[in-house]
C-alpha positions in Angstrom: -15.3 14.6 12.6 -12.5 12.9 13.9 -12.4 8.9 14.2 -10.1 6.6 16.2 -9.4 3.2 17.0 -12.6 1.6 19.2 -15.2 3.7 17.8 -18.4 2.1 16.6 -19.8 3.6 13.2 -22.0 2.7 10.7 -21.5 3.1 6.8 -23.1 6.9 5.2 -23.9 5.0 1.8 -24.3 1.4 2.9 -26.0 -0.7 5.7 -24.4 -2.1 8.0 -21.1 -1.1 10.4 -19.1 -2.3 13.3 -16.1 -1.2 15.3 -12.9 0.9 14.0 -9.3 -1.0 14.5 -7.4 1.2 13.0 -6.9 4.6 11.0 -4.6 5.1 8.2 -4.7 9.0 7.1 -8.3 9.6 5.5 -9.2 5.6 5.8 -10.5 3.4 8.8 -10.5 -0.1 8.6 -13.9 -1.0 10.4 -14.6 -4.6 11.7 -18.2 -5.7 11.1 -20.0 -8.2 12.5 -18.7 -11.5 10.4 -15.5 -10.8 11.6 -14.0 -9.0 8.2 -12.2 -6.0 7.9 -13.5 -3.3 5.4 -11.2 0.1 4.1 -13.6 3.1 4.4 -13.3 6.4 3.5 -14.0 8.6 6.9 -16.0 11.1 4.6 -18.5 7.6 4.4 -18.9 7.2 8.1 -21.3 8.3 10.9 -21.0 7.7 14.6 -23.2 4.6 15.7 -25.5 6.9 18.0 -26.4 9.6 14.6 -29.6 8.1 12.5 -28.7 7.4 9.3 -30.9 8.6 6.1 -31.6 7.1 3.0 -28.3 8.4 1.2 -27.1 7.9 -2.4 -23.8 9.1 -4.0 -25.8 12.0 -5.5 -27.6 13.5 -2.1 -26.7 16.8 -1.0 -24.9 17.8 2.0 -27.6 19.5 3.4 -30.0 16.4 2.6 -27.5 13.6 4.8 -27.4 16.4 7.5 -30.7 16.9 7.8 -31.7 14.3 10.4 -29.4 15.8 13.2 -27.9 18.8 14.1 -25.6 20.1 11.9 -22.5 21.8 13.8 -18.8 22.8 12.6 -17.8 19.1 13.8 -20.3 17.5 11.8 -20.4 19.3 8.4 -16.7 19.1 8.6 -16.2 15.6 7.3 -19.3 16.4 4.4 -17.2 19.4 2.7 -13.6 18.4 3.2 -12.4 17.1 -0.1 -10.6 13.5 0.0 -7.1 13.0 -1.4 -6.7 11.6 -4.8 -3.3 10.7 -3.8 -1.9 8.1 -1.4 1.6 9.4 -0.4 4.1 6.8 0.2 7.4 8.5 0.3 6.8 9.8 3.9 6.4 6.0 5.0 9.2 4.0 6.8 10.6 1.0 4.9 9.0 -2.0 5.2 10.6 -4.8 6.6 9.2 -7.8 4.7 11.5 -8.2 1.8 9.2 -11.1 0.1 8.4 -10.8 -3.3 6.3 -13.9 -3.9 2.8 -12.8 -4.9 -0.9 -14.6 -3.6 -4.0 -13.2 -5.2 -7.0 -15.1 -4.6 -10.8 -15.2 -5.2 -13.0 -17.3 -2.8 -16.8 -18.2 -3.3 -18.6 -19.1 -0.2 -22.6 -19.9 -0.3 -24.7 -18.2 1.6 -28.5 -20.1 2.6 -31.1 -17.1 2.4 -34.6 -16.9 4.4 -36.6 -17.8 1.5 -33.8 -21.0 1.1 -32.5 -19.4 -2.1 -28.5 -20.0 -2.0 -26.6 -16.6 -2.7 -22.4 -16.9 -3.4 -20.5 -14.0 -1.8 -17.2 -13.5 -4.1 -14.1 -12.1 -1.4 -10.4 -11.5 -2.9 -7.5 -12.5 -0.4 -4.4 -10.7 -0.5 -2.2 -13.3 0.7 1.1 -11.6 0.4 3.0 -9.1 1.5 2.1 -6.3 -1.2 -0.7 -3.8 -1.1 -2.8 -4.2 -4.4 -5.1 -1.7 -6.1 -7.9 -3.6 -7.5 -10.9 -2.9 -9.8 -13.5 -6.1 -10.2 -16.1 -6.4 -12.7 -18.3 -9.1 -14.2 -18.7 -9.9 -18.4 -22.3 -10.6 -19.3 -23.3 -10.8 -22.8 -20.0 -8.8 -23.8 -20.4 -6.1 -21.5 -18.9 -5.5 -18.7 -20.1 -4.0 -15.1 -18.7 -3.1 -12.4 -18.6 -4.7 -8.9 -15.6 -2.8 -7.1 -12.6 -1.3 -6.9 -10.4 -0.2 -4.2 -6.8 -0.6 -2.0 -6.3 -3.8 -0.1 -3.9 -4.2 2.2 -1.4 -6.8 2.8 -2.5 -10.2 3.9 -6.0 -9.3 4.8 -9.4 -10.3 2.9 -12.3 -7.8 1.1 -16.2 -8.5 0.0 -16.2 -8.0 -3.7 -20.1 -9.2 -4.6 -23.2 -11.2 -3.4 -24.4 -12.7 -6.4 -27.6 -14.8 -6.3 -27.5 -18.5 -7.7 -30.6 -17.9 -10.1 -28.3 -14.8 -11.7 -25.0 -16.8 -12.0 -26.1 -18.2 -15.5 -25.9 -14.8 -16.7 -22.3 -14.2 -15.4 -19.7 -15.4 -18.1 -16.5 -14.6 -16.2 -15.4 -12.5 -13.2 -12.2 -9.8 -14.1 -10.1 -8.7 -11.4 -7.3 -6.5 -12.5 -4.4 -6.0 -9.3 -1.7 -3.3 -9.1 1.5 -4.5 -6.5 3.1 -1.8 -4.0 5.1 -1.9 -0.8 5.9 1.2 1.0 9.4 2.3 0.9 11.5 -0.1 -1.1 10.5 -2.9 -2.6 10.6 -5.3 -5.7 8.3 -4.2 -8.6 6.0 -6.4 -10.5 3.9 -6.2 -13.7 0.1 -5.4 -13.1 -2.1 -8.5 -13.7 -5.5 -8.9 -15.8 -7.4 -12.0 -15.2 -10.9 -13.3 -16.4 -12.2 -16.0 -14.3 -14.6 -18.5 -15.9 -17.3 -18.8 -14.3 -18.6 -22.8 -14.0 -22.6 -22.4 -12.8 -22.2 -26.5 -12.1 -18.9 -26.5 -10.4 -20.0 -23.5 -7.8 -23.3 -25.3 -6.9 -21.6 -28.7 -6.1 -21.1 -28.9 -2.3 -18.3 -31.2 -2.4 -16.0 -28.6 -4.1 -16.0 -26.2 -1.2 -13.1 -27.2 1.3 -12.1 -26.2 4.9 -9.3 -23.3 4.2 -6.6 -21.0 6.5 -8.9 -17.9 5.2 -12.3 -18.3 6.8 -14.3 -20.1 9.0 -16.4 -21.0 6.6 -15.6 -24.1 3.6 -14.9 -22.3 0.5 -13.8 -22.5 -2.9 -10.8 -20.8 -4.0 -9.0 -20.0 -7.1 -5.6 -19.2 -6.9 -5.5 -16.2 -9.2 -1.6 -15.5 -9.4 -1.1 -19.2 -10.4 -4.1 -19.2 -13.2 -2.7 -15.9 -14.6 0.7 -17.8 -14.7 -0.7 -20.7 -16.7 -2.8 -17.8 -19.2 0.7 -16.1 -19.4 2.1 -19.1 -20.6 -0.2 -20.7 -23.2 -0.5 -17.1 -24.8 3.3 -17.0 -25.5 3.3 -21.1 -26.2 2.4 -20.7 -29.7 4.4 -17.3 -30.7 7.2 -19.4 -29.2 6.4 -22.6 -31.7 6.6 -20.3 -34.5 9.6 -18.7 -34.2 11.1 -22.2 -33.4 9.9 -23.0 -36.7 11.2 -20.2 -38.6 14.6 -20.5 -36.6 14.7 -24.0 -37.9 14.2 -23.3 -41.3 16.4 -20.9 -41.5 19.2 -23.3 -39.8 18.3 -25.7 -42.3 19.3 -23.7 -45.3 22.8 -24.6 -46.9 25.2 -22.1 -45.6 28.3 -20.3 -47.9 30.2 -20.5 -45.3 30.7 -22.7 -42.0 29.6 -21.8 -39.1 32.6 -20.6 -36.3 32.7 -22.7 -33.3 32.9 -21.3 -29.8 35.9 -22.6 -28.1 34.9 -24.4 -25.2 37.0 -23.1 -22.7 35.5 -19.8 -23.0 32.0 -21.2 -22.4 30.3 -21.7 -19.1 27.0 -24.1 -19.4 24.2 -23.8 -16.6 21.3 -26.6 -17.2 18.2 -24.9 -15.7 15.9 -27.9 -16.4 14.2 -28.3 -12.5 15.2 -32.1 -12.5 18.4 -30.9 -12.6 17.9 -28.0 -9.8 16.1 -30.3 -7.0 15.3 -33.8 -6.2 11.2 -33.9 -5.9 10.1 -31.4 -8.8 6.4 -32.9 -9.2 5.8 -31.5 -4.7 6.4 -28.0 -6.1 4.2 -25.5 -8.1 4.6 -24.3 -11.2 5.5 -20.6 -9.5 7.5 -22.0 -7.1 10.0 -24.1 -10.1 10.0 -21.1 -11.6 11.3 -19.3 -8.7 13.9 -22.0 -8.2 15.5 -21.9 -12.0 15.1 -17.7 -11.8 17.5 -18.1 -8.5 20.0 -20.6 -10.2 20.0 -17.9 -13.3 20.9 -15.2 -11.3 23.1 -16.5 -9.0 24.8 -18.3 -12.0 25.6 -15.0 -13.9 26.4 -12.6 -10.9 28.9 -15.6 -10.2 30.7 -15.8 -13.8 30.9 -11.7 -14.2 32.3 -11.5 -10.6 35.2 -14.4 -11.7 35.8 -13.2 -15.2 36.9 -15.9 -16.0 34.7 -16.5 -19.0 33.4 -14.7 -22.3 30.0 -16.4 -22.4 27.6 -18.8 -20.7 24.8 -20.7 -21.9 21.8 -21.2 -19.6 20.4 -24.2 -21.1 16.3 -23.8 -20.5 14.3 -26.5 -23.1 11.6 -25.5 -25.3 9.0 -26.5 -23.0 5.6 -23.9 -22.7 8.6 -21.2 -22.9 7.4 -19.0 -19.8 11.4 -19.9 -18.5 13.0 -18.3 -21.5 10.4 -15.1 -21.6 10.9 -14.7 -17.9 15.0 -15.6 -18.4 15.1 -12.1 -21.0 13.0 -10.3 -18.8 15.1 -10.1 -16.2 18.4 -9.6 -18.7 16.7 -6.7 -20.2 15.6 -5.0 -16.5 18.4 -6.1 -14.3 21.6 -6.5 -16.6 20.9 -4.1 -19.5 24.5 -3.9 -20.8 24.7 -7.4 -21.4 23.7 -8.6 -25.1 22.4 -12.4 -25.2 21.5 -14.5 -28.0 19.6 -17.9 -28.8 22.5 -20.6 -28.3 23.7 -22.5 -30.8 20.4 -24.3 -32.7 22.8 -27.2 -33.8 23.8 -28.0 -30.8 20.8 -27.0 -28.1 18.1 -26.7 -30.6 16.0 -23.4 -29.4 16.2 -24.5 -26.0 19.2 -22.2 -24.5 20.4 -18.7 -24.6 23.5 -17.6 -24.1 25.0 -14.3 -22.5 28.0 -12.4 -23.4 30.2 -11.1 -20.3 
């Protein structure tokens, strides 16, 4: 059965439903009544006027067809296989050329009929990527799934209910996000998060605050930023230790002395963010980091475009070292053929690298 924008339908394997606003190949987007928009396979959906059974992932066709007539139009829909594929090299180029990313998860109570206060969990895609998502729950170890699916860009899914009385036995919420544009686009590494969840922080009122996302006060964890700071106590310590070994090795007498760089062959580019703008403590840590990444790059395109010297040392500090991982990232991805080095430890200690042009 074919769908279009306006229809009303009601979900095959779910309650509720609402009103189409758009189709995308085998998926409408339906509109329910709170407002939210929800990707649904049109193999899950039944006009609003057709009753709808008691239906699980395992009933037969002839079982969900049973309650009304069953016609070439209708059975249609039942027997056609879904893609397994989404084919994006048939879409235009999008024209958004941001690559910033904004996961987010969002708790917002709910007051039942018996008084009881339930927590729906929603993730926000607030950026300009599609993301393929798969949530799940850790309790006691295991883990359980709560959903997985395609959201698009800038728009906002219901992941869970969970009731308060069961949130003791949740010990952390994983949300694991693949990034794609259509056409073109900038690529990014998939991200794994586990979100701890705090029973006495989500029951205390005053930590749910008015928001651009919904109507409702909620309380939101910026995921994308939290995975940034995981990212970068993980690597703190393997960055500690090979500072160590560096230094030791430094500190042993050497047979010979060490050849100094002539000067005028060296470029120096301070990346520290005091140096880079005047107000560092207004801005996040993502958005320093995006700041020092843009003086890299624009640095180095600028020295091999002059020629006009052999090396250049992008002086980064020790700090939590997430600027120096990030800094041979992109050397590796974006300027393979050239080789870099630590700096000279005597003189900048472990907190520079240097390039050869």
């Amino acid at each position: 059965m074919m769908f279009k924008k306006g229809d009303r339908v009601k979900f095959l394997n779910d309650t509720g439903g609402g009103m189409i606003t758009r189709v995308d190949h085998k998926t409408a987007y339906v509109e329910n009544e709170d407002g939210f928009e929800i990707p649904v396979n049109v193999l899950h959906l039944l006009p609003m006027d057709v009753p709808q059974t008691e239906s699980t992932p395992f009933t037969s066709v002839a079982a969900r067809s049973s309650s009304y007539e069953v016609t070439a139009e209708t059975i249609q829909p039942l027997v056609e296989k879904a893609p397994d594929f989404i084919d994006l090299t048939s879409e235009p180029d999008e024209s958004n050329i941001d690559a910033s990313l904004n996961v987010l998860l969002a708790w917002i109570p709910k007051r039942k009929k018996d008084r009881k206060t339930a927590y729906d969990l929603y993730l926000v895609n607030d950026c300009s990527y599609h993301i393929m998502y798969v949530a799940a729950m850790i309790s006691e170890g295991a883990y359980r799934g709560l959903q997985a699916g395609m959201l698009e860009c800038n728009t906002t899914i219901h992941i869970a209910q969970i009731a308060g009385e069961d949130l003791n036995q949740i010990a952390n919420i994983r949300l694991e996000t693949l990034f794609f544009k259509k056409g073109m686009y900038l690529p990014h590494e998939p991200m794994r998060h586990e979100l701890l969840i705090d029973v006495f922080y989500l029951m205390d009122a005053t930590n749910y605050l008015t928001n651009e996302y919904f109507e409702e006060k909620a309380l939101i964890y910026n995921i994308t930023e939290e995975y940034l700071m995981t990212e970068i106590e993980n690597v703190a310590h393997e960055t500690q230790i090979q500072f160590i070994k560096q230094k030791q090795q430094i500190d042993q007498p050497l047979s010979k002395p060490a050849k100094k760089t002539p000067k005028n062959d060296t470029e120096e580019v301070d990346l520290h963010i005091e140096q880079l703008v005047e107000n560092p403590k207004a801005l996040t840590p993502v958005e320093m980091l995006d700041i020092q990444m843009e003086r890299f790059t624009t640095a180095l395109d600028d020295a091999k475009r002059k020629r006009l010297m052999k090396r250049i040392v992008f002086i980064h500090g020790v700090g939590n070292g997430r600027l120096r991982l990030e800094i041979q990232r992109v050397l590796n991805k974006k300027y393979p053929k050239l080789r870099y080095q630590d700096a000279s430890f005597k003189e900048y200690g472990f907190g520079a690298t240097m390039v050869l042009l």
